[in-house]
C-alpha positions in Angstrom: 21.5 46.5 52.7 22.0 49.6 54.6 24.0 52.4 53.6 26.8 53.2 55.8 25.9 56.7 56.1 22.8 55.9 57.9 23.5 57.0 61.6 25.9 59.7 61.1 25.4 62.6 63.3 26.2 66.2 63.5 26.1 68.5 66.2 25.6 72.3 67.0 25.8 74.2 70.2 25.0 78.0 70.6 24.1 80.4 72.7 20.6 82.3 72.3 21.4 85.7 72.4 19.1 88.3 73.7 18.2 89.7 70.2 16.2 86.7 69.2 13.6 86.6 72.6 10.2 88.0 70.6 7.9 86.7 73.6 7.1 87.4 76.9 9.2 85.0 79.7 12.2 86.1 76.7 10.5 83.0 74.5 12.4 82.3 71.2 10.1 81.7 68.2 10.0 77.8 67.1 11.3 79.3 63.6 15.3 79.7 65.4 15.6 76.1 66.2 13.9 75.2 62.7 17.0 77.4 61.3 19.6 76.2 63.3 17.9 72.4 62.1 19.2 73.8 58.3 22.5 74.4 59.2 23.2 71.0 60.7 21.2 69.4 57.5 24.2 71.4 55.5 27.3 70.1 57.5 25.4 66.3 57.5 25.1 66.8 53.5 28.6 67.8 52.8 30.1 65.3 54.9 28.1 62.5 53.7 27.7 63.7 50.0 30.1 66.3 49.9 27.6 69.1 49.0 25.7 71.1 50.6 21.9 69.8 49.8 18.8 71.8 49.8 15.7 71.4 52.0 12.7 69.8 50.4 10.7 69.6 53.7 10.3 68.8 57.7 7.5 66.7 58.7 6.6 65.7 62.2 7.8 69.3 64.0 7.2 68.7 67.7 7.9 72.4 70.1 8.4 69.7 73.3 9.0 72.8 75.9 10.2 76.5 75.2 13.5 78.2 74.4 14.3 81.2 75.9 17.0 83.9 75.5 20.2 83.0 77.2 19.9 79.5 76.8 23.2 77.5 75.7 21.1 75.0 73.4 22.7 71.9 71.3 20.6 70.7 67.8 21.3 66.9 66.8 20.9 66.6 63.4 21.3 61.9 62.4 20.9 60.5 59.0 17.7 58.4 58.6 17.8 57.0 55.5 19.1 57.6 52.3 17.5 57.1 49.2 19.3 57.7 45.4 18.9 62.2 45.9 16.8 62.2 49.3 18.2 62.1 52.7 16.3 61.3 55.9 17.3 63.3 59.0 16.0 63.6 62.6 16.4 66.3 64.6 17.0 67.1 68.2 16.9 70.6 69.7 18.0 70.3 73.7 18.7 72.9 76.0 21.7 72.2 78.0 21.9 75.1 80.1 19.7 78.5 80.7 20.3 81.8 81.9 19.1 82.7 85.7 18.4 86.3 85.3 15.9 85.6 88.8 19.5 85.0 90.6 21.3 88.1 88.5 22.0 89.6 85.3 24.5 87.4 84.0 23.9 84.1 86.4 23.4 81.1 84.6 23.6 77.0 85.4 24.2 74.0 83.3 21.0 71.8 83.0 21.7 68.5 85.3 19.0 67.0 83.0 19.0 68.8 79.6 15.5 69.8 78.2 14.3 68.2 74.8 12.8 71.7 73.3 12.1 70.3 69.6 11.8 67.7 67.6 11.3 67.6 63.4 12.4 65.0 60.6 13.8 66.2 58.2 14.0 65.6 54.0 16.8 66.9 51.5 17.7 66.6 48.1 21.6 66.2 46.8 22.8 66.4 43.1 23.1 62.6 42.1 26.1 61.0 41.8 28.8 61.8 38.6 30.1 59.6 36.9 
């Protein structure tokens, strides 16, 4: 029998702010989308368990195409499985629309086809159940 959790979803968007480009081409490190993965693993936890979880691991971390600074990016974060304390999730880090400094400073265009960026899967732990 499946839990009826399994498929909920949570989603993020944010802009990538200037600050966070480290790289030549204003790259973004993988480590910001692997972040912004954690805080949609949080909200999923607290609205399926009502807590907030803790990260045990990500396995299967896939950097599909680069994010750069002044991109407007959205992170999917969808509940896998669920087991008696662990919690499945897969990830989805897309890029929806990016900045077009090339144009002018503050020129930018939504994506007609948003770019997959990252992918990971995901593992945390929640208190068990009281009684």
């Amino acid at each position: 029998m499946t839990d009826p959790r399994t498929g909920m979803t949570v989603v993020h968007r944010r802009y990538v702010p200037w600050s966070h480009a480290h790289y030549a081409g204003s790259l973004v490190d993988g480590a910001f989308g692997l972040g912004l993965f954690g805080d949609a693993a949080t909200e999923l936890c607290i609205r399926s368990d009502g807590d907030e979880g803790l990260f045990a691991s990500y396995s299967d971390v896939q950097f599909l195409a680069p994010v750069r600074a002044g991109d407007c990016i959205e992170v999917s974060a969808e509940l896998v499985r669920v087991g008696s304390r662990s919690r499945a999730i897969d990830f989805r880090l897309t890029v929806v629309a990016r900045g077009r400094p090339d144009l002018s400073e503050s020129a930018a265009e939504l994506l007609e086809r948003p770019i997959l960026a990252t992918t990971a899967r995901g593992v945390v732990v929640v208190p068990g159940r009281r009684v």
